[in-house]
MIDOSE-1310 file (N, C-alpha, C; in nm, 2 decimals, decimal comma, always signed):
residues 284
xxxx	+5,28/+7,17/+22,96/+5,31/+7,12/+23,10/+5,24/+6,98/+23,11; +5,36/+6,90/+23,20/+5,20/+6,75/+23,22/+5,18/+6,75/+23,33; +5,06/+6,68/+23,28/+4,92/+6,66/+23,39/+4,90/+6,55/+23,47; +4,96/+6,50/+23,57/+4,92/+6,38/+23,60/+4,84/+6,39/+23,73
xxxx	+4,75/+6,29/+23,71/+4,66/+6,30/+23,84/+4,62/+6,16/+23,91; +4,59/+6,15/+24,00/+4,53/+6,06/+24,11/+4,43/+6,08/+24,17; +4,34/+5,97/+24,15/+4,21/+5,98/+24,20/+4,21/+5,85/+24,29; +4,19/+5,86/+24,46/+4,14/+5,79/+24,54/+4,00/+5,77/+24,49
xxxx	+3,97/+5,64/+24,52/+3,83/+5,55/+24,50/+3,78/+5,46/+24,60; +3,67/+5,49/+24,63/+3,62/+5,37/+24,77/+3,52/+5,34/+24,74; +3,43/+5,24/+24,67/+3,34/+5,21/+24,62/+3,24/+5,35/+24,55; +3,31/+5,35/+24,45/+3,28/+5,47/+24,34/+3,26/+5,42/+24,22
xxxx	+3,20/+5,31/+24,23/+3,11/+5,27/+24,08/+2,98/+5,31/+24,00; +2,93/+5,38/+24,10/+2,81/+5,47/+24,05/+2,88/+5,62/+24,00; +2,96/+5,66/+24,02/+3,01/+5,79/+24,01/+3,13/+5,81/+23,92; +3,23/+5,72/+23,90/+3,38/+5,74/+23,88/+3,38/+5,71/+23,72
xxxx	+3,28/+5,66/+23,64/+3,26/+5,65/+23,50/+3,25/+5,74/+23,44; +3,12/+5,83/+23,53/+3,13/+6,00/+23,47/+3,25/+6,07/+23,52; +3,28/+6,05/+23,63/+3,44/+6,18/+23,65/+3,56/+6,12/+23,50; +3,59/+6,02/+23,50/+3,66/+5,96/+23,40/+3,59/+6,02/+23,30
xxxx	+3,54/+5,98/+23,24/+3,43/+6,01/+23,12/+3,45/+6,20/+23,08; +3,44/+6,26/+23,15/+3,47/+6,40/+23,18/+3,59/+6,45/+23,17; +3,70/+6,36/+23,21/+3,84/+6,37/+23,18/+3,85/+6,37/+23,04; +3,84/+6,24/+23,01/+3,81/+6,18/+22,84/+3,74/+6,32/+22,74
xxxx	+3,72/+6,36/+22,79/+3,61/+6,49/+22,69/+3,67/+6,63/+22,74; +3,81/+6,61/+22,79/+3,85/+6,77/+22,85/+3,97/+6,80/+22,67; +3,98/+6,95/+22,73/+4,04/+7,04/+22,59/+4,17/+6,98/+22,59; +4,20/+6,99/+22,71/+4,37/+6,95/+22,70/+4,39/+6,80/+22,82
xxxx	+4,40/+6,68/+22,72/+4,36/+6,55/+22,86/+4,49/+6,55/+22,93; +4,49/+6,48/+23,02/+4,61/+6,44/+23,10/+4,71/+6,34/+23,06; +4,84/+6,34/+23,09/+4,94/+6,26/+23,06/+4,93/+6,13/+23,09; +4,92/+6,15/+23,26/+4,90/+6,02/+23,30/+4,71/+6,01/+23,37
xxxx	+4,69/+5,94/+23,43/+4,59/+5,94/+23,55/+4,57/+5,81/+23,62; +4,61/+5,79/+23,71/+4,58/+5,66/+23,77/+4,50/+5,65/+23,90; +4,38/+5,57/+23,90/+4,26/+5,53/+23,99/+4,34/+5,43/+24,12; +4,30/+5,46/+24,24/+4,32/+5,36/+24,34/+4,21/+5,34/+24,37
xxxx	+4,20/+5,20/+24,39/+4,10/+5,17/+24,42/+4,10/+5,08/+24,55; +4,05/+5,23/+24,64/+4,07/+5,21/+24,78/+4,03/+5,06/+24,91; +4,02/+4,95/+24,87/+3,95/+4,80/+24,90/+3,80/+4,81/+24,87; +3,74/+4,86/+24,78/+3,62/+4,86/+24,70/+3,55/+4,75/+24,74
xxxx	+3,41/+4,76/+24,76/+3,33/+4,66/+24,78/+3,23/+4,65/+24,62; +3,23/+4,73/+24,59/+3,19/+4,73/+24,47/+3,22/+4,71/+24,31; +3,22/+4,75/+24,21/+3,28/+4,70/+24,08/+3,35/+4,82/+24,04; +3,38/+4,88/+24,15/+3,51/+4,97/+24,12/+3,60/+4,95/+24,03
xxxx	+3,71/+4,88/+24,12/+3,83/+4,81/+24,01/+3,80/+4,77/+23,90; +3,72/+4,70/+23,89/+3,63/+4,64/+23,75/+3,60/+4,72/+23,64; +3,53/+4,80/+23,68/+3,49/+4,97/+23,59/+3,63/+5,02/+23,53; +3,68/+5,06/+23,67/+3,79/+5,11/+23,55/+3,87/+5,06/+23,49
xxxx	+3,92/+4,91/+23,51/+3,99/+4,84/+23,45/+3,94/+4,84/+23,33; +3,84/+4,79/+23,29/+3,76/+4,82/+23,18/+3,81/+4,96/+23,05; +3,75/+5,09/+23,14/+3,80/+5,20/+23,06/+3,93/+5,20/+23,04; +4,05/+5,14/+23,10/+4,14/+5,15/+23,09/+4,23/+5,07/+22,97
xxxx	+4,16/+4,99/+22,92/+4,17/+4,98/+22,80/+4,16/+5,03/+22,66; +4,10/+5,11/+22,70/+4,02/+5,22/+22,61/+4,06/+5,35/+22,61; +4,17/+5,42/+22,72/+4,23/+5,51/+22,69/+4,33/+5,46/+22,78; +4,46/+5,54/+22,68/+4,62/+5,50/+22,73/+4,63/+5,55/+22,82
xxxx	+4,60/+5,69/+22,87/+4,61/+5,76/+23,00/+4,57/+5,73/+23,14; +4,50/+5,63/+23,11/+4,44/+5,62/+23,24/+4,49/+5,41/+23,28; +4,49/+5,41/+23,42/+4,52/+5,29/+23,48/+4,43/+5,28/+23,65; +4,45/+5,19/+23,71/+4,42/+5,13/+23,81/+4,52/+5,04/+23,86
xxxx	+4,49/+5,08/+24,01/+4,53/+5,01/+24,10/+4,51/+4,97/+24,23; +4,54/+4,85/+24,28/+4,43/+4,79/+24,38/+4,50/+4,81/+24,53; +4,45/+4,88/+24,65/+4,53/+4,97/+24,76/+4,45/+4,85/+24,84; +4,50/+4,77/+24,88/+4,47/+4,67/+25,01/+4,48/+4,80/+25,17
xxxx	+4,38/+4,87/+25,19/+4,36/+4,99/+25,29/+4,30/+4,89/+25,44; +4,32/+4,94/+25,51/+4,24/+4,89/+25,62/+4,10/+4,92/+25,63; +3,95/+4,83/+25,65/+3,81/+4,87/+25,62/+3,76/+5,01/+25,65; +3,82/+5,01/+25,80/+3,78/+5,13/+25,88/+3,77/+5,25/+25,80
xxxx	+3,67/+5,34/+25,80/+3,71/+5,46/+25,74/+3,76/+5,59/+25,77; +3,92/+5,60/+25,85/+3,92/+5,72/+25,89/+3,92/+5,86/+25,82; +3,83/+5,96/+25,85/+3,85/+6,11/+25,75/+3,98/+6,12/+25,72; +3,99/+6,18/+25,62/+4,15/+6,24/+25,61/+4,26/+6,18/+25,59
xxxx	+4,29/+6,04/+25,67/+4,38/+5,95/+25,65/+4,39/+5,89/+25,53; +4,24/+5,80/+25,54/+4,24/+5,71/+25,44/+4,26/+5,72/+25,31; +4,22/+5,84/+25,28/+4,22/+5,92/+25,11/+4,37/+5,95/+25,09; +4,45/+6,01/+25,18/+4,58/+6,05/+25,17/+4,63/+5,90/+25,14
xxxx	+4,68/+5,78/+25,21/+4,74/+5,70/+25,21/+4,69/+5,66/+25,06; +4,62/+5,61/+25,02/+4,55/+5,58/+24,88/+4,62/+5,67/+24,81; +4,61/+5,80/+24,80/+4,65/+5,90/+24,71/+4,82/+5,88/+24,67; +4,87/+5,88/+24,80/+5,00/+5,80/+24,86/+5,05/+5,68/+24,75
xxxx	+5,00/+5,59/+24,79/+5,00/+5,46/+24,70/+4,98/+5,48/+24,52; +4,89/+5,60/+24,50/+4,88/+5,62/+24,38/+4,99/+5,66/+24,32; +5,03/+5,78/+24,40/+5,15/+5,87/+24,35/+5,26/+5,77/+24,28; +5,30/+5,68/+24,46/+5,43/+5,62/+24,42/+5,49/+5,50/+24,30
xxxx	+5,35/+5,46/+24,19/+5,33/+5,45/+24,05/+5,42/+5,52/+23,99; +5,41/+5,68/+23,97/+5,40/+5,73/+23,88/+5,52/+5,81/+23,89; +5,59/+5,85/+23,74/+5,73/+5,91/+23,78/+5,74/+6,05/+23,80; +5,89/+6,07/+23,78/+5,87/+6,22/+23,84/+5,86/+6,33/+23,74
xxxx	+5,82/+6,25/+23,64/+5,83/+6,38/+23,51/+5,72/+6,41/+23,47; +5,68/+6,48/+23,57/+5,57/+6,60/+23,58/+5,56/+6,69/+23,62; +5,44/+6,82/+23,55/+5,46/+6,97/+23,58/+5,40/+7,00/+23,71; +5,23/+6,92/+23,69/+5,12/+6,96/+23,76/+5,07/+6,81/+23,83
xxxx	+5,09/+6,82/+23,94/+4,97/+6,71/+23,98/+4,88/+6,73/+24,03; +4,76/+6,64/+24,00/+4,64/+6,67/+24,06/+4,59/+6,61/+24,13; +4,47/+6,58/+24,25/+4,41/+6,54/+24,34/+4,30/+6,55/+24,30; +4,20/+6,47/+24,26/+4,09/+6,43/+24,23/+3,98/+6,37/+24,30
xxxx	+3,89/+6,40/+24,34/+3,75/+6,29/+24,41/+3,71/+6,19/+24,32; +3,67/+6,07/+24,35/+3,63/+6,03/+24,28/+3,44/+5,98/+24,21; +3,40/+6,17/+24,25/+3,30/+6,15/+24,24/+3,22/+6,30/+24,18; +3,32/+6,36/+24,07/+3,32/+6,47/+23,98/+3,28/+6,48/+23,92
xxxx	+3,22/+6,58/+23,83/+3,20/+6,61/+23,69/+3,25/+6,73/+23,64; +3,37/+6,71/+23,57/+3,45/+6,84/+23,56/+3,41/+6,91/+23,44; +3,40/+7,04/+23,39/+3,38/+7,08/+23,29/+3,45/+7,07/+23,16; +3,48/+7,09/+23,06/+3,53/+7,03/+22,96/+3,68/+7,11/+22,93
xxxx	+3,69/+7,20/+22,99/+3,80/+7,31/+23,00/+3,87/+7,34/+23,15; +3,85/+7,23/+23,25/+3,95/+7,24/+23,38/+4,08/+7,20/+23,37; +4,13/+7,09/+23,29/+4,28/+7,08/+23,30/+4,31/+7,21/+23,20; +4,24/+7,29/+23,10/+4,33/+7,38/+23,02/+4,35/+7,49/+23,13
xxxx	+4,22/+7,50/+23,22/+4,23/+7,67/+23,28/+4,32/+7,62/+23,41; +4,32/+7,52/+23,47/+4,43/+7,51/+23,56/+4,56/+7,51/+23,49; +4,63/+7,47/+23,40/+4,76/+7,50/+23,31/+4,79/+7,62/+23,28; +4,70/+7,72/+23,26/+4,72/+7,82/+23,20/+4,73/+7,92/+23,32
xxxx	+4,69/+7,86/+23,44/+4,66/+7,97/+23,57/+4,84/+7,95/+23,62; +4,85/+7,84/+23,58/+5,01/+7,81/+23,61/+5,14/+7,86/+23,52; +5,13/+7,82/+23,41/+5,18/+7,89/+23,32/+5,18/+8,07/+23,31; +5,10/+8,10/+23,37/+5,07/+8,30/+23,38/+5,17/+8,31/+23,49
xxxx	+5,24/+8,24/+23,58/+5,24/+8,30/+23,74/+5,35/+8,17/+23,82; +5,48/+8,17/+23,76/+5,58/+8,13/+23,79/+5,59/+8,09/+24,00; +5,52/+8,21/+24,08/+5,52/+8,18/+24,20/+5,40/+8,08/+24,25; +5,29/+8,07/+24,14/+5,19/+7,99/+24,21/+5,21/+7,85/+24,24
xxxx	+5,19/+7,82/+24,36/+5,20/+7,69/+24,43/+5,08/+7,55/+24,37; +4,95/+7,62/+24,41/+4,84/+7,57/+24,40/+4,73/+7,63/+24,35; +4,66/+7,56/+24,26/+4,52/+7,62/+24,21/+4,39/+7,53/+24,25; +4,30/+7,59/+24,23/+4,18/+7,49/+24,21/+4,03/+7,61/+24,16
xxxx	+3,90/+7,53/+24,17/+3,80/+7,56/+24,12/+3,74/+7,55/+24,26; +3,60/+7,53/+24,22/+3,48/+7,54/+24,34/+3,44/+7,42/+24,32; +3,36/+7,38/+24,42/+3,24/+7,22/+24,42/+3,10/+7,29/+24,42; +3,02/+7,22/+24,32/+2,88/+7,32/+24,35/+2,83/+7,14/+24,37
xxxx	+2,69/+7,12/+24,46/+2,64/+7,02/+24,54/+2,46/+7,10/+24,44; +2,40/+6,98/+24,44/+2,24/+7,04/+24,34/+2,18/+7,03/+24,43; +2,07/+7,11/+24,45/+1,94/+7,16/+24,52/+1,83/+7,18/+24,47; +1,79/+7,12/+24,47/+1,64/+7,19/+24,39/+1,67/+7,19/+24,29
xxxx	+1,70/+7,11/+24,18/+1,75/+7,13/+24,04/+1,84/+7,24/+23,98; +1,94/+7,31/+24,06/+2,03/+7,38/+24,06/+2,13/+7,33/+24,18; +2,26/+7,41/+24,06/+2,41/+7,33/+24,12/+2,48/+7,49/+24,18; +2,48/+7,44/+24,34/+2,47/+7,55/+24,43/+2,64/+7,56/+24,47
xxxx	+2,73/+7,62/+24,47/+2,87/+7,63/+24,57/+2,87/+7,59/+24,68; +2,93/+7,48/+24,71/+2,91/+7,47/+24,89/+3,00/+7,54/+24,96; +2,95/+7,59/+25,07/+2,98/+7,73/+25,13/+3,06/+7,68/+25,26; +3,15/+7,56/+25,27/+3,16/+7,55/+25,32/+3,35/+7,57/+25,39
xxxx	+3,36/+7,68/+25,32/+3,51/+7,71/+25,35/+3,50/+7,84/+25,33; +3,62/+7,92/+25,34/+3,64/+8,01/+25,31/+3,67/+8,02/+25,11; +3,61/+8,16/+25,04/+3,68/+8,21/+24,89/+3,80/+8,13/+24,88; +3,90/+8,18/+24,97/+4,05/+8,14/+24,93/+4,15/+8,02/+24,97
xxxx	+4,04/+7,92/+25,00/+4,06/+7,79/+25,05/+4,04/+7,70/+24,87; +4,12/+7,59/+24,87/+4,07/+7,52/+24,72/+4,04/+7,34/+24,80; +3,92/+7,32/+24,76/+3,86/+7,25/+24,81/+3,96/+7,07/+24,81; +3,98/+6,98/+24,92/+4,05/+6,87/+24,93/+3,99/+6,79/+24,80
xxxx	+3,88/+6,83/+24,70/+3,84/+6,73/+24,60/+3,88/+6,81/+24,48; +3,94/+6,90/+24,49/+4,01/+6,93/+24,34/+4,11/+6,99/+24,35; +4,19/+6,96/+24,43/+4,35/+7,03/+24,47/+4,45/+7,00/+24,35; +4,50/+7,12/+24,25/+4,64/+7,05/+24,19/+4,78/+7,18/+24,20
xxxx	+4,86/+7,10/+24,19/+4,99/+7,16/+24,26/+5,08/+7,17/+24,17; +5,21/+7,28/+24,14/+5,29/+7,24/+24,07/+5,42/+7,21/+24,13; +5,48/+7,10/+24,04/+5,56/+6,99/+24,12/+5,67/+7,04/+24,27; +5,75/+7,19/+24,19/+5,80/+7,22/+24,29/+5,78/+7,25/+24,47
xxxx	+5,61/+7,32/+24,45/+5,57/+7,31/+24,55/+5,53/+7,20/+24,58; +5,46/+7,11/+24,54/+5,40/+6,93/+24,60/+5,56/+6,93/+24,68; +5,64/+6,92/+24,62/+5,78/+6,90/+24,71/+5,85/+6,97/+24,81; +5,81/+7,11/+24,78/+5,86/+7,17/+24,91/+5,78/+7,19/+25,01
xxxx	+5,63/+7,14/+25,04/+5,56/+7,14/+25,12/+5,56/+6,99/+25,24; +5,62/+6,88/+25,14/+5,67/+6,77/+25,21/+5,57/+6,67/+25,17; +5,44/+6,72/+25,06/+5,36/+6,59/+25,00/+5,22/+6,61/+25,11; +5,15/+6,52/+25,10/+5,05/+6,60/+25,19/+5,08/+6,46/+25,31
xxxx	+4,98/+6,54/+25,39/+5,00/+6,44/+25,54/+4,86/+6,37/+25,56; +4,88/+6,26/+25,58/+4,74/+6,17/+25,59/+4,68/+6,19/+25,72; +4,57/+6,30/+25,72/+4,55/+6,32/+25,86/+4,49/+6,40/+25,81; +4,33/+6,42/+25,89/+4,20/+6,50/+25,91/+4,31/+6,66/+25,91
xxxx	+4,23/+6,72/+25,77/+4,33/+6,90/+25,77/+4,41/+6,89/+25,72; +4,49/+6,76/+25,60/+4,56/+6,79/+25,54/+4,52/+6,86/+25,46; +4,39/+6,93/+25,37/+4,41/+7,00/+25,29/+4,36/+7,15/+25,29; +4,41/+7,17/+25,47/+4,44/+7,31/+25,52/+4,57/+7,33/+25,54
xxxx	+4,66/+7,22/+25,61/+4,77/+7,21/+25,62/+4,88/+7,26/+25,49; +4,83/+7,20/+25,38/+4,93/+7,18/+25,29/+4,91/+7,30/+25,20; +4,79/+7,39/+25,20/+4,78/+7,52/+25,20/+4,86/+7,64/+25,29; +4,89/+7,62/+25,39/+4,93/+7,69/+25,49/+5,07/+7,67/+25,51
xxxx	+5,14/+7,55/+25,45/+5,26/+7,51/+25,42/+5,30/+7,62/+25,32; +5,24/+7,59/+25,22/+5,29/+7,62/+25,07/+5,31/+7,79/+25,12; +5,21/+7,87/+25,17/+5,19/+8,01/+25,19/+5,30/+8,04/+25,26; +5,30/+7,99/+25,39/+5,44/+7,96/+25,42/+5,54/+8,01/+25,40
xxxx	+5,63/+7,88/+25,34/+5,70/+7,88/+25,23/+5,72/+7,97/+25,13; +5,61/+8,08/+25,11/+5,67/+8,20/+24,99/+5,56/+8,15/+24,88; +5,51/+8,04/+24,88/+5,42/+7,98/+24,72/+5,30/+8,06/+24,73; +5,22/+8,10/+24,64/+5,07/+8,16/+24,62/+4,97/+8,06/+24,62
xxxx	+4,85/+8,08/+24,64/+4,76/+8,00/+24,66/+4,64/+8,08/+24,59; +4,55/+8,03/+24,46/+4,48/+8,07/+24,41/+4,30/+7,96/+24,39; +4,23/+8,07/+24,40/+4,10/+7,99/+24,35/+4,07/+8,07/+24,24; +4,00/+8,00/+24,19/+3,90/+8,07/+24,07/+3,77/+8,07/+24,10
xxxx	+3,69/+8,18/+24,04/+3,56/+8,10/+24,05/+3,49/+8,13/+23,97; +3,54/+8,12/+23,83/+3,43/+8,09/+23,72/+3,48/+7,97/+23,69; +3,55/+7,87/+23,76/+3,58/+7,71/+23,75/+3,48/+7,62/+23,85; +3,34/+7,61/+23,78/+3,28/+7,52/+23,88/+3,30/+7,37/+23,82
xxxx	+3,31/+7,29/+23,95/+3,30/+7,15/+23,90/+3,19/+7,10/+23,97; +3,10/+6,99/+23,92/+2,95/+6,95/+24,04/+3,02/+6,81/+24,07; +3,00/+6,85/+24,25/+3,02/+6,74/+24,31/+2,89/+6,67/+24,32; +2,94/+6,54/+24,28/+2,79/+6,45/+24,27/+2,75/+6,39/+24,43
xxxx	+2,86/+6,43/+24,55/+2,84/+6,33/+24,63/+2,84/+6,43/+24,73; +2,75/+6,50/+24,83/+2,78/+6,61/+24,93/+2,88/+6,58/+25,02; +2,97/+6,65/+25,09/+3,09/+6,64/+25,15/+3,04/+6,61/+25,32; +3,09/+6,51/+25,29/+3,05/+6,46/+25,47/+2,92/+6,40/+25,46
xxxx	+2,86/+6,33/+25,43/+2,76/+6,28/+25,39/+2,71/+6,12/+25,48; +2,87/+6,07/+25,48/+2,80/+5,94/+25,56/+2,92/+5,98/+25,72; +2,99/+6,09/+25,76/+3,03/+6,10/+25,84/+2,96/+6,13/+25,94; +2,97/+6,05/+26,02/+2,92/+6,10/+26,24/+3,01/+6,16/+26,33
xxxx	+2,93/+6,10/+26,46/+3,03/+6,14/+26,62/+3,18/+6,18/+26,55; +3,20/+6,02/+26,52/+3,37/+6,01/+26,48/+3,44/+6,10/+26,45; +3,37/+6,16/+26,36/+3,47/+6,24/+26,25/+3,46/+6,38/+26,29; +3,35/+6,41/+26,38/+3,37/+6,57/+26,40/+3,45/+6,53/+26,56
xxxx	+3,47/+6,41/+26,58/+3,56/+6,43/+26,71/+3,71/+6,47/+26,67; +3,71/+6,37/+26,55/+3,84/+6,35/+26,46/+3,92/+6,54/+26,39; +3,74/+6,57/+26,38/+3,75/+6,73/+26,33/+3,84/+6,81/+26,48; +3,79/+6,78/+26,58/+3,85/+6,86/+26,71/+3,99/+6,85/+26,74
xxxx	+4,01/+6,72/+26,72/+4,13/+6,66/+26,73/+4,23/+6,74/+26,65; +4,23/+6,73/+26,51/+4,27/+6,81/+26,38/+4,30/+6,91/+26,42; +4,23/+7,01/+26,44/+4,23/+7,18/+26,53/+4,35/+7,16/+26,61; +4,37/+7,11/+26,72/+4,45/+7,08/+26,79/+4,58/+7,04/+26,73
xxxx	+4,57/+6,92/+26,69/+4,72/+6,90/+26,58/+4,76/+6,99/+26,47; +4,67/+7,06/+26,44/+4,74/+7,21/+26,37/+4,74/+7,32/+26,43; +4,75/+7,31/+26,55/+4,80/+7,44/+26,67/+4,69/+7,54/+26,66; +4,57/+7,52/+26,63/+4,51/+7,66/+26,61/+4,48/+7,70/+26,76
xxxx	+4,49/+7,66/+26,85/+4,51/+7,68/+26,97/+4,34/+7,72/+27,05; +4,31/+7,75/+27,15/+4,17/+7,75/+27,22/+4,07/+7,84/+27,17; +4,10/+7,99/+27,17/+4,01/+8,06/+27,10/+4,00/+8,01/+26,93; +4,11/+7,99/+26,87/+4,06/+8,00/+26,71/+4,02/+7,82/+26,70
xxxx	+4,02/+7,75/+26,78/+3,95/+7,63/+26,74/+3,78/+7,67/+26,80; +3,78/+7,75/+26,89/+3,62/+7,79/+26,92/+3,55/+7,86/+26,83; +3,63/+7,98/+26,76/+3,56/+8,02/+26,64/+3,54/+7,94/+26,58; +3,67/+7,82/+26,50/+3,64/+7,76/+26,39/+3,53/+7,65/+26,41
xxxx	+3,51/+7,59/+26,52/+3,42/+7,50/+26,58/+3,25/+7,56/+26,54; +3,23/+7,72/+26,63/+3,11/+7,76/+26,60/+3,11/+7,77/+26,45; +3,20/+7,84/+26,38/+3,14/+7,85/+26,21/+3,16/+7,74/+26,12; +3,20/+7,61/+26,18/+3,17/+7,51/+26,07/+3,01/+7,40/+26,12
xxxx	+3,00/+7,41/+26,25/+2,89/+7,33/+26,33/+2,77/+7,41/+26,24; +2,80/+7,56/+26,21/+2,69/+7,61/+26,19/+2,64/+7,57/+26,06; +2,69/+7,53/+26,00/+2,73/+7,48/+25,88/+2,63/+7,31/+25,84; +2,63/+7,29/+25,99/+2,56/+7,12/+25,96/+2,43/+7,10/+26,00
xxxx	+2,41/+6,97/+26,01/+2,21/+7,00/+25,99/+2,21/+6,97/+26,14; +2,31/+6,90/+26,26/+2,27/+6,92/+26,38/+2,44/+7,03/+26,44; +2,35/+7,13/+26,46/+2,49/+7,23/+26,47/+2,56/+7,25/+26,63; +2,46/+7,21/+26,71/+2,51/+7,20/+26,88/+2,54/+7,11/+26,90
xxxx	+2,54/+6,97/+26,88/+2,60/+6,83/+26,89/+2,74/+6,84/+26,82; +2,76/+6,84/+26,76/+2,86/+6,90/+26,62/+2,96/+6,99/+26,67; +2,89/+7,08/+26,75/+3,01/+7,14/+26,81/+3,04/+7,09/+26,90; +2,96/+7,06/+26,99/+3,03/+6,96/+27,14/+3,14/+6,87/+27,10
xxxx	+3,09/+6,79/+26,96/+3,22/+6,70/+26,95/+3,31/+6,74/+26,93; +3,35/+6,88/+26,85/+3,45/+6,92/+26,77/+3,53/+6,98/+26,89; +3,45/+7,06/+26,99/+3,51/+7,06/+27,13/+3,60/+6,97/+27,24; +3,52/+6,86/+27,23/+3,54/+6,73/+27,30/+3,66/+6,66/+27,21
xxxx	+3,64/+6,68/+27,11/+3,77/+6,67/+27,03/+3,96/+6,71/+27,07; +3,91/+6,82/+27,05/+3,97/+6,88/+27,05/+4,04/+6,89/+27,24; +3,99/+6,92/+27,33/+4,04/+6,90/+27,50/+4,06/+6,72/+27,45; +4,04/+6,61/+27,42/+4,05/+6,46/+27,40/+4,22/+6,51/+27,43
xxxx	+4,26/+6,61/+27,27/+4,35/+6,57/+27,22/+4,50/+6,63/+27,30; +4,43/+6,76/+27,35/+4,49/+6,86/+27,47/+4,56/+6,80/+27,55; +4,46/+6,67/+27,61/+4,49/+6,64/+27,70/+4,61/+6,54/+27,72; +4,60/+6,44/+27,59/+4,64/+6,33/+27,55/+4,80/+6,39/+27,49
xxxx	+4,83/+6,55/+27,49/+4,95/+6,60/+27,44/+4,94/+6,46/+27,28; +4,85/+6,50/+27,20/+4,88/+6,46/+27,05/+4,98/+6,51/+27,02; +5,02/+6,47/+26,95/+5,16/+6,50/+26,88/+5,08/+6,60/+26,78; +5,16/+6,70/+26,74/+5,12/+6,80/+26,65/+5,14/+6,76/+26,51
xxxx	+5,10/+6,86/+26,43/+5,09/+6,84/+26,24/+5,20/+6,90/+26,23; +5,21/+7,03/+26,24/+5,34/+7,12/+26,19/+5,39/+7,17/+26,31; +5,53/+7,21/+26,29/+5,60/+7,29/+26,40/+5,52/+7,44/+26,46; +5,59/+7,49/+26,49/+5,58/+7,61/+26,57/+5,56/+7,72/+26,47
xxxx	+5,60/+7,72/+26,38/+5,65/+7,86/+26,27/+5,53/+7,84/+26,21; +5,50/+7,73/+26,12/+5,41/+7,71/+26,06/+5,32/+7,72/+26,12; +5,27/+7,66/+26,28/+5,14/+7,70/+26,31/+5,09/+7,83/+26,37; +5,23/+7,92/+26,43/+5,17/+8,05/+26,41/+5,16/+8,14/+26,32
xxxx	+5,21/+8,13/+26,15/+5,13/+8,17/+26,04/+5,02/+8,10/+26,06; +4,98/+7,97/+26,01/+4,85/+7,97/+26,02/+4,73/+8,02/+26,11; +4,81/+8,09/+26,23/+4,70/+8,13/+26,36/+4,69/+8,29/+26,30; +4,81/+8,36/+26,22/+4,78/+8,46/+26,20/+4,71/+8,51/+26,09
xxxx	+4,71/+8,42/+25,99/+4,63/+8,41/+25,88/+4,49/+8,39/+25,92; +4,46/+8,31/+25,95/+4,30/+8,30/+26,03/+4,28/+8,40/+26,06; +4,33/+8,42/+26,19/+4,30/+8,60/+26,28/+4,30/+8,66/+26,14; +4,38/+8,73/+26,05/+4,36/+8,84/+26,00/+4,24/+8,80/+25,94
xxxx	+4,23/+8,73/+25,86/+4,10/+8,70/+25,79/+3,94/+8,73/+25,89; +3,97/+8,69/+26,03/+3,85/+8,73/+26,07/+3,81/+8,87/+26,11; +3,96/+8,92/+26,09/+3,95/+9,07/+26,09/+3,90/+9,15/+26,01; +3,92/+9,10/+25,92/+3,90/+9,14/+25,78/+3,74/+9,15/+25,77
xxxx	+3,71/+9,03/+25,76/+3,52/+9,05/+25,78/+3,49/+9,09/+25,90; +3,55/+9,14/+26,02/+3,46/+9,23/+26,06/+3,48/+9,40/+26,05; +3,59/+9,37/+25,98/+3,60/+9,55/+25,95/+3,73/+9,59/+26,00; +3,80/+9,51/+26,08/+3,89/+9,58/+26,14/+4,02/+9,62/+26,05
């Protein structure tokens, strides 16, 4: 099967030598892989142009992005721009951070998870973040969610889902598409990869307003954006500000009649999927 992958980059020159580097040292490498390099203020472009000499698989390319950094958007459009490089003769694509260290056997066990299971849409591994000199899982989703920094798909589904959508939750969305649609959706979890960079790390106000908003444009509607609101705030190091915004977010967007992410169908699977799941851990 081939492997082609895209890695969005935003000033990832301290980081993207080892994710590359890691690639370079996997069992089974990739066909293609190509780096965007998202308007880098740093020696991004540089770096990899560099390795790119050095191995045929891999390239770069320069995404003139707007500075601003919006969640969600920005990575998709880049990702976007990466894609439309690359052709269509491939099995698996992959979505990459550009700020990984993948184990030496992740493109073989993702090919082979694919290869076993004709219906599966999408796979992925875990993100473990270090603590105390141990590389911990971030707990920050649900088991059967596969994290937006190591998402890969096989082609069929990348296409019948409609590609992802640049917008805070696309990579809930495009899970919830694919399920949808009939595709399976798998994690592993003896696939750890260490994320070198904690998730949300330089994000504020903004982005958990952006979070509220999101909720709303994927119909989760008033009660299940209030659950989801209390159990991810709880999650952060200020957890009642965090929710207010993700609240305030979310009535912003109510109010303003946002245009939604998916139709009707799709977003009441997704409301029913949720619901069961919280059924589920409480016993019901």
């Amino acid at each position: 099967m081939r492997v082609y992958i895209v890695i969005p980059a935003y000033n990832e020159a301290e980081f993207l030598p080892l994710t590359l580097m890691t690639l370079a040292h996997q069992t089974l490498l990739p066909d293609q892989v190509v780096v965007v390099d998202d308007n880098s203020k740093d020696q991004t472009f540089e770096i990899t142009q560099k390795l790119a000499e050095k191995w045929a698989w891999l390239r770069v390319l320069k995404h003139d992005a707007a500075q601003k950094h919006v969640p969600g958007a920005k990575v998709i459009k880049a990702f976007c721009a990466g894609l439309q490089t690359l052709d269509d003769d491939y099995d698996i694509l992959m979505k990459l951070d550009a700020d990984l260290r993948l184990p030496e056997n992740y493109i073989e066990t993702i090919v082979g998870h694919f290869k076993k299971n004709d219906n599966l849409g999408m796979v992925g591994g875990f993100a473990a973040i270090q603590k105390n000199g141990d590389w911990i899982v971030e707990s920050l989703t649900n088991k059967d969610h596969i994290r937006g920094a190591l998402k890969s798909y096989r082609k069929a589904c990348f296409k019948d889902i409609g590609g992802l959508i640049p917008a805070m939750g696309w990579d809930t969305l495009d899970e919830m598409t694919a399920r949808y649609k009939g595709w399976q959706v798998r994690t592993d979890e003896n696939l750890i990869v260490q994320h070198l960079r904690p998730t949300g790390q330089s994000y504020a106000k903004e982005a958990h307003l952006k979070q509220g908003e999101a909720f709303y444009q994927m119909r989760y509607g008033i009660v299940l954006t209030f659950i989801a609101s209390l159990k991810l705030a709880s999650k952060k190091k200020k957890p009642l500000p965090t929710f207010i915004h993700y609240q305030q977010g979310f009535w912003q967007a109510f109010r303003k009649k946002t245009p939604y992410l998916i139709d009707e169908n799709v977003g009441k699977f997704l409301r029913n999927y949720r619901y069961q799941q919280i059924f589920n851990k409480i016993g019901f």
